[in-house]
C-alpha positions as CSV (number, residue, x, y, z in Angstrom):
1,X,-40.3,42.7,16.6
2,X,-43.1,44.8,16.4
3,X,-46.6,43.9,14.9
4,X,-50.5,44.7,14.2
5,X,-53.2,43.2,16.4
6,X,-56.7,44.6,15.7
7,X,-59.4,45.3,17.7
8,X,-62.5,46.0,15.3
9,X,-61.5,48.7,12.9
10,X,-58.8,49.8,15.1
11,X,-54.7,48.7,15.0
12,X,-52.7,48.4,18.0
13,X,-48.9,48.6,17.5
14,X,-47.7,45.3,20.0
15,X,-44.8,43.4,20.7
16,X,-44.1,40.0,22.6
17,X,-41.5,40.2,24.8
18,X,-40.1,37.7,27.6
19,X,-40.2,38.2,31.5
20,X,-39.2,35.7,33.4
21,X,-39.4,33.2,30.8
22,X,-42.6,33.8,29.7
23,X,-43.8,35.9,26.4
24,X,-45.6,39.0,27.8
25,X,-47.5,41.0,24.9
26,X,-46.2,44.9,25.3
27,X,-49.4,47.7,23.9
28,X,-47.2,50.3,22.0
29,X,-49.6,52.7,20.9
30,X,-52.8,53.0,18.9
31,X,-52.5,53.7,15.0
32,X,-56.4,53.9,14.8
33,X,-58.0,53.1,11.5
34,X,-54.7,54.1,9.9
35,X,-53.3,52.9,6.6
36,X,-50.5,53.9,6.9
37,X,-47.8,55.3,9.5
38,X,-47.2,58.9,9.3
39,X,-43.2,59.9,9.8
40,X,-43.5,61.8,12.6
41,X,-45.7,58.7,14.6
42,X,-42.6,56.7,13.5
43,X,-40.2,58.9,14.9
44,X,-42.0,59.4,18.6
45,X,-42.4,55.4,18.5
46,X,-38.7,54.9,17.8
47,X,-37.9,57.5,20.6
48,X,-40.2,56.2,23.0
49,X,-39.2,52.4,22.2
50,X,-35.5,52.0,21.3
51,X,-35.2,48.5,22.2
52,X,-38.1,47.2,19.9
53,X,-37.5,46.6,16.3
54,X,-39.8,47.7,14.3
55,X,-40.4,46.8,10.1
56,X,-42.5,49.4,9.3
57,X,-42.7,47.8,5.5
58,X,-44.5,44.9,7.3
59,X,-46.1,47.2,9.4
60,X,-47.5,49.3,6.2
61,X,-48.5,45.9,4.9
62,X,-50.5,44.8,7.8
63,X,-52.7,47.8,7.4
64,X,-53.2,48.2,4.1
65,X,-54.7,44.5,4.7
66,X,-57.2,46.4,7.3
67,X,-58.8,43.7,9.8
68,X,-59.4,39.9,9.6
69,X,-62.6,40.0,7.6
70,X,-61.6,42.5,5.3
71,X,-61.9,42.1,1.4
72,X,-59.0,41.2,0.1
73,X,-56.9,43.9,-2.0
74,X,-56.8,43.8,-5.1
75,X,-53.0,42.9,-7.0
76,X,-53.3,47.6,-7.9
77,X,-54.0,48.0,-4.3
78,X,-50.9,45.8,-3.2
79,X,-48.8,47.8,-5.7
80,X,-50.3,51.5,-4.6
81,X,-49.6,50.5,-1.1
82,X,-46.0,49.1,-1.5
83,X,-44.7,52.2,-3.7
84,X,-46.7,54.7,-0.9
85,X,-43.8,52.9,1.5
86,X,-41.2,53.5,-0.4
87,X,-42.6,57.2,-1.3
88,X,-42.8,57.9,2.0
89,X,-39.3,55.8,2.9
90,X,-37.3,57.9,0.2
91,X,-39.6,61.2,1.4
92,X,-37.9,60.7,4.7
93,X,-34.5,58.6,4.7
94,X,-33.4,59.3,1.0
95,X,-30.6,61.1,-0.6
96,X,-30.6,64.9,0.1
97,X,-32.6,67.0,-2.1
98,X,-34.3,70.1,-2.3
99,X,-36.8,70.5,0.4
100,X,-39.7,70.4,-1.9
101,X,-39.1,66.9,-3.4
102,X,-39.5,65.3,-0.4
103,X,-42.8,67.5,0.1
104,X,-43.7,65.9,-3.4
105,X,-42.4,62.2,-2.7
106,X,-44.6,62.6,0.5
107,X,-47.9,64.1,-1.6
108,X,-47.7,61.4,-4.4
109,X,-48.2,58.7,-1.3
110,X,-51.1,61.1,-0.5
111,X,-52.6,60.4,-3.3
112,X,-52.5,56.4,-3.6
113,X,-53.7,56.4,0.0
114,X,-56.8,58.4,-0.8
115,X,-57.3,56.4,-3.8
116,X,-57.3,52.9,-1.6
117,X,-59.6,54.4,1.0
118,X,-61.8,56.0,-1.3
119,X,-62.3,51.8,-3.0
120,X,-65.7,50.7,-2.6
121,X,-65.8,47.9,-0.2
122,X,-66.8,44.4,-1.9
123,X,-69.7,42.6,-0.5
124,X,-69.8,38.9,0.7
125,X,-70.0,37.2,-2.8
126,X,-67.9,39.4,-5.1
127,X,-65.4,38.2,-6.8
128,X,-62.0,39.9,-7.6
């Protein structure tokens, strides 16, 4: 399975795996400062890596959570970013449509990432 390991502001897609009887962590790829994981990086990754699984809900999760440290999202930030997965999801696994809903499905989770990278940061002290 998959998962997020930071380094500063920047996520690495790992894994564990076992050699020999001993876990071995496996570097994927680099997402960046990402907050999400476009359909085509998905795609190459799945390609590229058929024997790992990958949840790319918990994946989404993990960085819309951004590095230890962070501020902690807000419950509307948690909501934006779970409906932006499944925007995105339907965008690119749903029922067949015309091509220009999936282009909308796909700009609508645009839009709530810009709007939880464009939050102002809370400072040591804040409250939620």
């Amino acid at each position: 399975m998959a998962w997020i390991r930071w380094r500063g502001q920047t996520a690495h897609l790992m894994t564990t795996e076992w050699v020999t009887g001993k876990s071995r962590q496996r570097y994927l790829t680099s997402l960046g400062g990402a907050y999400a994981v476009a359909a085509s990086v998905r795609t190459a990754i799945e390609a590229r890596y058929p024997d790992v699984v990958v949840d790319w809900a918990a994946i989404d999760r993990a960085l819309a959570a951004g590095p230890p440290g962070s501020r902690p999202l807000t419950p509307d930030e948690w909501n934006w970013a779970q409906v932006e997965h499944r925007l995105r999801d339907w965008a690119t696994t749903g029922p067949e449509g015309f091509p220009n809903e999936r282009a909308t499905l796909l700009a609508a989770a645009a839009v709530l990432q810009s709007w939880r990278a464009r939050l102002e940061p809370m400072t040591p002290g804040d409250t939620i």
